[in-house]
Biopython code that builds the backbone (N, CA, C, O; Angstrom):
import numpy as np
from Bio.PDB.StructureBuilder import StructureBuilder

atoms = [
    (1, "UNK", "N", (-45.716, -28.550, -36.603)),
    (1, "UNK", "CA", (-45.131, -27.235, -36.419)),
    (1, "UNK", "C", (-43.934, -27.350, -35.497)),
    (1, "UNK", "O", (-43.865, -28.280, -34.693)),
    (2, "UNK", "N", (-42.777, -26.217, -35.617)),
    (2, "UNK", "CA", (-41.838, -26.368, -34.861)),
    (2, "UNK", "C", (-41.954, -26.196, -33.399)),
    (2, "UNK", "O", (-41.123, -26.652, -32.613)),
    (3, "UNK", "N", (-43.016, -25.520, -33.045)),
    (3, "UNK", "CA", (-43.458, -25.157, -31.577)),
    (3, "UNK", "C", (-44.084, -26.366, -31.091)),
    (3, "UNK", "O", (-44.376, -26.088, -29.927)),
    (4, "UNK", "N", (-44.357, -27.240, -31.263)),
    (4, "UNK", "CA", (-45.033, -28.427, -30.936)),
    (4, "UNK", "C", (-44.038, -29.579, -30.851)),
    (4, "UNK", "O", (-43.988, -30.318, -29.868)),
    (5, "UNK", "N", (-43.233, -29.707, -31.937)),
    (5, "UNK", "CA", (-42.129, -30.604, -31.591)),
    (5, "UNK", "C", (-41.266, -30.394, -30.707)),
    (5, "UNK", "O", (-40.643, -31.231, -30.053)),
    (6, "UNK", "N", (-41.168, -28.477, -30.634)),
    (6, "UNK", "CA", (-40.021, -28.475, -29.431)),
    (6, "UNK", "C", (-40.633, -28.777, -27.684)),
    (6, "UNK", "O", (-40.043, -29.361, -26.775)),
    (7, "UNK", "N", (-41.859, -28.203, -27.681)),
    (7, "UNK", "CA", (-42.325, -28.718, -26.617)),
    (7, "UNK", "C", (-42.376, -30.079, -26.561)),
    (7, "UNK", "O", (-41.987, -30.792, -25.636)),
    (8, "UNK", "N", (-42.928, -30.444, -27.706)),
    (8, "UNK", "CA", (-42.782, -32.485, -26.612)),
    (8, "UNK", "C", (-41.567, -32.908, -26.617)),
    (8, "UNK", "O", (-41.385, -33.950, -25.987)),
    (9, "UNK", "N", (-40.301, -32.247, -27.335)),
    (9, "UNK", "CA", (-38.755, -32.868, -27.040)),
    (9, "UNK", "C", (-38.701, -32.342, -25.454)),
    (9, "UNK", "O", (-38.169, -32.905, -24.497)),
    (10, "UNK", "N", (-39.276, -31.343, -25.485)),
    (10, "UNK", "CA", (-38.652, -30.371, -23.928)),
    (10, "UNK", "C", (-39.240, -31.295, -22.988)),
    (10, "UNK", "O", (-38.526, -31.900, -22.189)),
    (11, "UNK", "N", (-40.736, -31.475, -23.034)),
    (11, "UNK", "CA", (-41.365, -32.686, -22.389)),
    (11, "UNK", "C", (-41.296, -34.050, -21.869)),
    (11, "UNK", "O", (-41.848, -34.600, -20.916)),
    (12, "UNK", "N", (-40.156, -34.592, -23.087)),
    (12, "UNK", "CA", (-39.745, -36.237, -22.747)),
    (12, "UNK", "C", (-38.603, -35.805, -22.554)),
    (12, "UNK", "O", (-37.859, -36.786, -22.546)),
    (13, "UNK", "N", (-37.960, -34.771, -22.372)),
    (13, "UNK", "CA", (-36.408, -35.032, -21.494)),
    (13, "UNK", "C", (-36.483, -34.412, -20.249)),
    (13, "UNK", "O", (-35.515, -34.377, -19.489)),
    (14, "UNK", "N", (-37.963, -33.738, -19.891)),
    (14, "UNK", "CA", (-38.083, -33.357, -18.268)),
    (14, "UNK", "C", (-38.644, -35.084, -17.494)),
    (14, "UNK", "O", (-38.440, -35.598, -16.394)),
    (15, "UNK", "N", (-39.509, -35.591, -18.903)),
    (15, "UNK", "CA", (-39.891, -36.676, -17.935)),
    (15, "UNK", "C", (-38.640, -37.644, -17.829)),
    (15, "UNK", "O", (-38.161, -37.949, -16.737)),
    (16, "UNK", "N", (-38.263, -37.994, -18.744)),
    (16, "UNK", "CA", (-36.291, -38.728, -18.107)),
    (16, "UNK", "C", (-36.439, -38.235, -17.061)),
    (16, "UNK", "O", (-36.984, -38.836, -16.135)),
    (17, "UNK", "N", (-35.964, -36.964, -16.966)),
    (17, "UNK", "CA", (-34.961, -36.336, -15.829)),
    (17, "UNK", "C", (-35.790, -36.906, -15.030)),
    (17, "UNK", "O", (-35.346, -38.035, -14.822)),
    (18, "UNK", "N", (-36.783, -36.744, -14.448)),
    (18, "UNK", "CA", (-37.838, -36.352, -13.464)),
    (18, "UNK", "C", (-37.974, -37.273, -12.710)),
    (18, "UNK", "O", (-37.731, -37.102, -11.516)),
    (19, "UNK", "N", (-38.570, -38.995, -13.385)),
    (19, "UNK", "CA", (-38.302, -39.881, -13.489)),
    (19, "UNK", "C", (-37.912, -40.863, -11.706)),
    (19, "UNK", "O", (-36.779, -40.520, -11.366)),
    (20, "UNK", "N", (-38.302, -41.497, -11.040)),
    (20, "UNK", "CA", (-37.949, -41.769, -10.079)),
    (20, "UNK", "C", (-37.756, -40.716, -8.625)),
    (20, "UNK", "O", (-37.652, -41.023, -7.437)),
    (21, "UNK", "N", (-37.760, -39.592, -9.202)),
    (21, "UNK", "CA", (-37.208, -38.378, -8.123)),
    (21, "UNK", "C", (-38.272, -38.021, -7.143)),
    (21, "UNK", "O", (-39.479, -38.152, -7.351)),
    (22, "UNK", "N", (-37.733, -37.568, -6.082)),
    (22, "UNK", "CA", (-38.767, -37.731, -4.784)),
    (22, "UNK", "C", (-38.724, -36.077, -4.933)),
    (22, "UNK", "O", (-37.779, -35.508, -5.479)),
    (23, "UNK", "N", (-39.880, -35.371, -4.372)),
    (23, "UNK", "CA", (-39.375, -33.677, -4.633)),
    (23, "UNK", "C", (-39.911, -33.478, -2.735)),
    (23, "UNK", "O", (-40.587, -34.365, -2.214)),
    (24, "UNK", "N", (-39.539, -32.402, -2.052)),
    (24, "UNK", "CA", (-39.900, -31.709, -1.282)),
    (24, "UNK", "C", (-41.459, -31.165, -1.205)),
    (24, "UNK", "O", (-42.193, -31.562, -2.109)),
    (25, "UNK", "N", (-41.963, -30.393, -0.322)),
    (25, "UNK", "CA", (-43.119, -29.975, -0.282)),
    (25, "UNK", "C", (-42.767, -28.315, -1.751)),
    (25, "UNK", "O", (-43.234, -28.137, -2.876)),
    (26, "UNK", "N", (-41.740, -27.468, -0.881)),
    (26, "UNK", "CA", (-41.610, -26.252, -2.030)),
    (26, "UNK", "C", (-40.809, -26.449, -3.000)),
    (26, "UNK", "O", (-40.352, -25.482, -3.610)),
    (27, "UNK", "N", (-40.418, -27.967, -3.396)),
    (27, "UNK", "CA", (-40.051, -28.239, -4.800)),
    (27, "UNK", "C", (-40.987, -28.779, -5.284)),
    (27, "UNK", "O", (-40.587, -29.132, -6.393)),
    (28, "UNK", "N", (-42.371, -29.191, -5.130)),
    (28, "UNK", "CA", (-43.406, -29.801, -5.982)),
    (28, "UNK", "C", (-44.129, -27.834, -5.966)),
    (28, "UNK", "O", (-44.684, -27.491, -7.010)),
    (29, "UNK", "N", (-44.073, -27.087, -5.152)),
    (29, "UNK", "CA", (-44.816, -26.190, -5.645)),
    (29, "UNK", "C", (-44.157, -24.971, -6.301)),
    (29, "UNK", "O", (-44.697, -23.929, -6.672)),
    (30, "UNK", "N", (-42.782, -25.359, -6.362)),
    (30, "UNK", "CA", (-42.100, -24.488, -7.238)),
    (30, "UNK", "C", (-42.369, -24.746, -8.449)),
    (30, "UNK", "O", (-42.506, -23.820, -9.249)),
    (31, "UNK", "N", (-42.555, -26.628, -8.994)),
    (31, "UNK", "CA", (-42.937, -26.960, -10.192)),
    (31, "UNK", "C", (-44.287, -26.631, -10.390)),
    (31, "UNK", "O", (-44.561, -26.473, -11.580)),
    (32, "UNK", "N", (-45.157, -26.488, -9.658)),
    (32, "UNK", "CA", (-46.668, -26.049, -9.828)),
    (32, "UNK", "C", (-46.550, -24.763, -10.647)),
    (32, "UNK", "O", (-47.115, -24.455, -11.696)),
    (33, "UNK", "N", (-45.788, -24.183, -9.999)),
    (33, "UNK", "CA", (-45.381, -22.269, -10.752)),
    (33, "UNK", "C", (-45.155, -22.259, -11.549)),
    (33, "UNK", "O", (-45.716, -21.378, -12.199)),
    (34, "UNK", "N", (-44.060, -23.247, -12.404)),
    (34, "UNK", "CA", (-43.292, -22.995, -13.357)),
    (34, "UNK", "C", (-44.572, -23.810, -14.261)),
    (34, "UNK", "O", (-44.493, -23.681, -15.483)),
    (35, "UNK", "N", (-45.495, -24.466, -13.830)),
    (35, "UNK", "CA", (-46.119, -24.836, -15.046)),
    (35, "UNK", "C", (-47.439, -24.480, -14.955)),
    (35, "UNK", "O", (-48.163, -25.058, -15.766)),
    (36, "UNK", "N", (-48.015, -23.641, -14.155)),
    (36, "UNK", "CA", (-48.738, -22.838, -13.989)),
    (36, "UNK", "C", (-48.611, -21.770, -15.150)),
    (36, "UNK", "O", (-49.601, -21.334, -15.737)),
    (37, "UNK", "N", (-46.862, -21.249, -15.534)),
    (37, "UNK", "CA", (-46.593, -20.339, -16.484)),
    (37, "UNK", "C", (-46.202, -20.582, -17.957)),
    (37, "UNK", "O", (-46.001, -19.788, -18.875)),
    (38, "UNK", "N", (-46.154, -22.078, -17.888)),
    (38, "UNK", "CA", (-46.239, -22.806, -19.303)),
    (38, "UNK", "C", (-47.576, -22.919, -19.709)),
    (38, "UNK", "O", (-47.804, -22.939, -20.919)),
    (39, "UNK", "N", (-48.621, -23.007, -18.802)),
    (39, "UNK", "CA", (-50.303, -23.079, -19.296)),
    (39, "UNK", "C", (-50.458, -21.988, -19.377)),
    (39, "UNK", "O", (-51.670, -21.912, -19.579)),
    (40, "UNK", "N", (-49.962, -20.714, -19.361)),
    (40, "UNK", "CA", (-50.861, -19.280, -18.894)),
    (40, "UNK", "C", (-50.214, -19.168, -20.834)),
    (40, "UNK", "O", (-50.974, -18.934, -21.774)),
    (41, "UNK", "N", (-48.758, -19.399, -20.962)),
    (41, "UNK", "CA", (-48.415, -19.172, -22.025)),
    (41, "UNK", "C", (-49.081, -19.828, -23.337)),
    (41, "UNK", "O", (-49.555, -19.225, -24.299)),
    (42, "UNK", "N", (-49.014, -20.943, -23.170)),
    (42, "UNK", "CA", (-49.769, -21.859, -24.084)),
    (42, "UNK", "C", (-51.518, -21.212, -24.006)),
    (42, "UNK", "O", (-51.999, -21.126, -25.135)),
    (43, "UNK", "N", (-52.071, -20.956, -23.353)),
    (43, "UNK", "CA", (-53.246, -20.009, -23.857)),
    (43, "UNK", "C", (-52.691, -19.329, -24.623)),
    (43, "UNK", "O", (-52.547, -19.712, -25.784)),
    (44, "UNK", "N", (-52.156, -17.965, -24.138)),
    (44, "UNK", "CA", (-52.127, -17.277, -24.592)),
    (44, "UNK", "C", (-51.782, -17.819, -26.102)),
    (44, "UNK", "O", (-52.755, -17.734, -26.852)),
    (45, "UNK", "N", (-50.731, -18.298, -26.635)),
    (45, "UNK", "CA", (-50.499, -18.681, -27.853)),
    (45, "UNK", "C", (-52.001, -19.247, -28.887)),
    (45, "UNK", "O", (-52.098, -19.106, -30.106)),
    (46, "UNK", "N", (-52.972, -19.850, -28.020)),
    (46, "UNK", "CA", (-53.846, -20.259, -28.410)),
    (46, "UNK", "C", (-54.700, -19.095, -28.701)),
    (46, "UNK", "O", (-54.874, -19.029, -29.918)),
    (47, "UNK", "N", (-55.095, -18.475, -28.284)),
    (47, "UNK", "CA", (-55.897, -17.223, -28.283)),
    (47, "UNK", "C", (-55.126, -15.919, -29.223)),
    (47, "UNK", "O", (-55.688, -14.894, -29.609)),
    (48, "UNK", "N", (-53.561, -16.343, -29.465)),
    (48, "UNK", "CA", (-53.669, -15.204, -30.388)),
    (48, "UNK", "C", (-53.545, -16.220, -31.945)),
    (48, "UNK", "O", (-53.434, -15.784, -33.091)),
    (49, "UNK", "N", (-53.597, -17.346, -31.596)),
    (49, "UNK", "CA", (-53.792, -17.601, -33.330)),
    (49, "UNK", "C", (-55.037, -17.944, -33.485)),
    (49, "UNK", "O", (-55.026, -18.500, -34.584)),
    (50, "UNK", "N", (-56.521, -17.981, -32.938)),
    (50, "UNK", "CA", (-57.360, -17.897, -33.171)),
    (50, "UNK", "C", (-57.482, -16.310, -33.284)),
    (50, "UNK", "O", (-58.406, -16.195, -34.090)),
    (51, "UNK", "N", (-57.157, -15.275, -33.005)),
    (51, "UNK", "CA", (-57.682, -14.068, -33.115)),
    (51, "UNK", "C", (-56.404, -13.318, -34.136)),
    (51, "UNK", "O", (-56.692, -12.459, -34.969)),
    (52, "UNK", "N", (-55.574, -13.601, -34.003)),
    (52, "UNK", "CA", (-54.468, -12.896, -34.846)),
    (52, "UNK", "C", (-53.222, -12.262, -34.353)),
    (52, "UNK", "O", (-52.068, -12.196, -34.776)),
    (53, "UNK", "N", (-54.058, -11.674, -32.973)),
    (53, "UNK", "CA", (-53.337, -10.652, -32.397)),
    (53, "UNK", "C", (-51.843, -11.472, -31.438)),
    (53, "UNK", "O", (-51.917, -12.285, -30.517)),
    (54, "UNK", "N", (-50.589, -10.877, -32.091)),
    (54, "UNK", "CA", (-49.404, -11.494, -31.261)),
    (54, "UNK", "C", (-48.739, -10.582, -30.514)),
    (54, "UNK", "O", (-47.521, -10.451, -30.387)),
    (55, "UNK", "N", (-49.671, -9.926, -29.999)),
    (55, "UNK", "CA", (-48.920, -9.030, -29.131)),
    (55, "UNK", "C", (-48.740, -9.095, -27.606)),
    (55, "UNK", "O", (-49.633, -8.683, -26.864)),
    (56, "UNK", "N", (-47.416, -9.690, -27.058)),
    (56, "UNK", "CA", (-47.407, -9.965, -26.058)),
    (56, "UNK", "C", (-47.169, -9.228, -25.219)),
    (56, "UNK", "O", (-46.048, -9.216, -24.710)),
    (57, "UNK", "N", (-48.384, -8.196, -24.732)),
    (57, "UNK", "CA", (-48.067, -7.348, -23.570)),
    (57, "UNK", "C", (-49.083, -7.808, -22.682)),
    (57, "UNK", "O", (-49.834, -8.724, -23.019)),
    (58, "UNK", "N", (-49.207, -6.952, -20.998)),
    (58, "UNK", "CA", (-49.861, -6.910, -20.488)),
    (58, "UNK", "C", (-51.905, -6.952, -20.695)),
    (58, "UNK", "O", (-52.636, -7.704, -20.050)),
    (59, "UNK", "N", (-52.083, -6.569, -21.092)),
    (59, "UNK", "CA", (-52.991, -6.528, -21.463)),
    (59, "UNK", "C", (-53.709, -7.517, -22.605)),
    (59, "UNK", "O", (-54.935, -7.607, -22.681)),
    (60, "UNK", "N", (-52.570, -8.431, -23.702)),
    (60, "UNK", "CA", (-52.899, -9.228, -24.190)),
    (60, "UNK", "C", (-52.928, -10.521, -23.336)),
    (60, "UNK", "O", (-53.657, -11.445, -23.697)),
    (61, "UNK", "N", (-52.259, -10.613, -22.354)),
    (61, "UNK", "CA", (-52.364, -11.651, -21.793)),
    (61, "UNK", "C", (-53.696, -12.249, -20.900)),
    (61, "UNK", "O", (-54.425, -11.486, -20.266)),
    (62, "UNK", "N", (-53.922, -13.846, -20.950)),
    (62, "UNK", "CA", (-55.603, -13.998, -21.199)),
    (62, "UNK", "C", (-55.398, -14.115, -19.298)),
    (62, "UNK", "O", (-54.361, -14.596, -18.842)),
    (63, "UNK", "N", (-56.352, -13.688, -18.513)),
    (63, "UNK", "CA", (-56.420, -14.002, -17.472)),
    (63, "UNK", "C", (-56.188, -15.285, -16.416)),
    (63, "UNK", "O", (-56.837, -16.262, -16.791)),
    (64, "UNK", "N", (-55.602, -15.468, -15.480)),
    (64, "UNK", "CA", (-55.528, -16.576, -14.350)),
    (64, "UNK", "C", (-56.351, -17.517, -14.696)),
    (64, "UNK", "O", (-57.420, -17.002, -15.024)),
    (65, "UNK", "N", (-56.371, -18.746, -14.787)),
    (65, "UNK", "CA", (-57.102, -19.891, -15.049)),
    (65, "UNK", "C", (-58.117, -20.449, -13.186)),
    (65, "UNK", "O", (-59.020, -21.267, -13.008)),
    (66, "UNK", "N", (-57.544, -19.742, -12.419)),
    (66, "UNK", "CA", (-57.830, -20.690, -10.935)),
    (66, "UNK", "C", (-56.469, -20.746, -10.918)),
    (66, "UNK", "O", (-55.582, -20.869, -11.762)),
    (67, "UNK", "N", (-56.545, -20.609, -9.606)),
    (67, "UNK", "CA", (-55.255, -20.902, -8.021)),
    (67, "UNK", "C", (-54.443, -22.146, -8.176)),
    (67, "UNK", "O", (-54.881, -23.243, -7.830)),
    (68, "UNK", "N", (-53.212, -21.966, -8.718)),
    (68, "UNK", "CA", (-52.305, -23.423, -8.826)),
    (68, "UNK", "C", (-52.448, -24.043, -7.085)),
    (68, "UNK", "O", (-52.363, -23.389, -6.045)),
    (69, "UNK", "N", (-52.574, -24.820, -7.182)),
    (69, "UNK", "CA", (-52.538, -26.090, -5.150)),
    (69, "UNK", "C", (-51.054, -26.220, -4.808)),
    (69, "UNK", "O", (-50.704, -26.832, -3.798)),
]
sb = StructureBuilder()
sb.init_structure("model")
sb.init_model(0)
sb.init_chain("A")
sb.init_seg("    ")
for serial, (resi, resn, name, xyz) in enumerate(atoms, 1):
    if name == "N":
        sb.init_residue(resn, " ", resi, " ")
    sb.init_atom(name, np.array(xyz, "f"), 0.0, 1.0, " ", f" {name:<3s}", serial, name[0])
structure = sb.get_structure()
């Protein structure tokens, strides 16, 4: 599927980038956030093609998984 290829292209050119780089304390937990909101999304995507429903509002969205560290 096209959603799957674009994520692992998006994937192996963050890991290039990434690659050797030393991050800060609130640049490793800025990346915690930002992929904290790539997993919240990727549920969600999961849960509406098992159920059908693509409606991305408030209320479709599947709850907090646990506290990103």
């Amino acid at each position: 599927m096209r959603i799957h290829q674009s994520l692992r292209g998006q994937f192996s050119r963050v890991d290039n980038s990434m690659r050797d780089q030393e991050f800060t304390d609130d640049e490793r937990e800025t990346i915690r956030r930002g992929i904290a909101k790539v997993r919240g999304a990727a549920d969600w995507l999961e849960a509406a093609i098992d159920t059908g429903q693509f409606t991305f509002g408030r209320a479709a969205r599947p709850a907090p998984q646990g506290r990103v560290r």
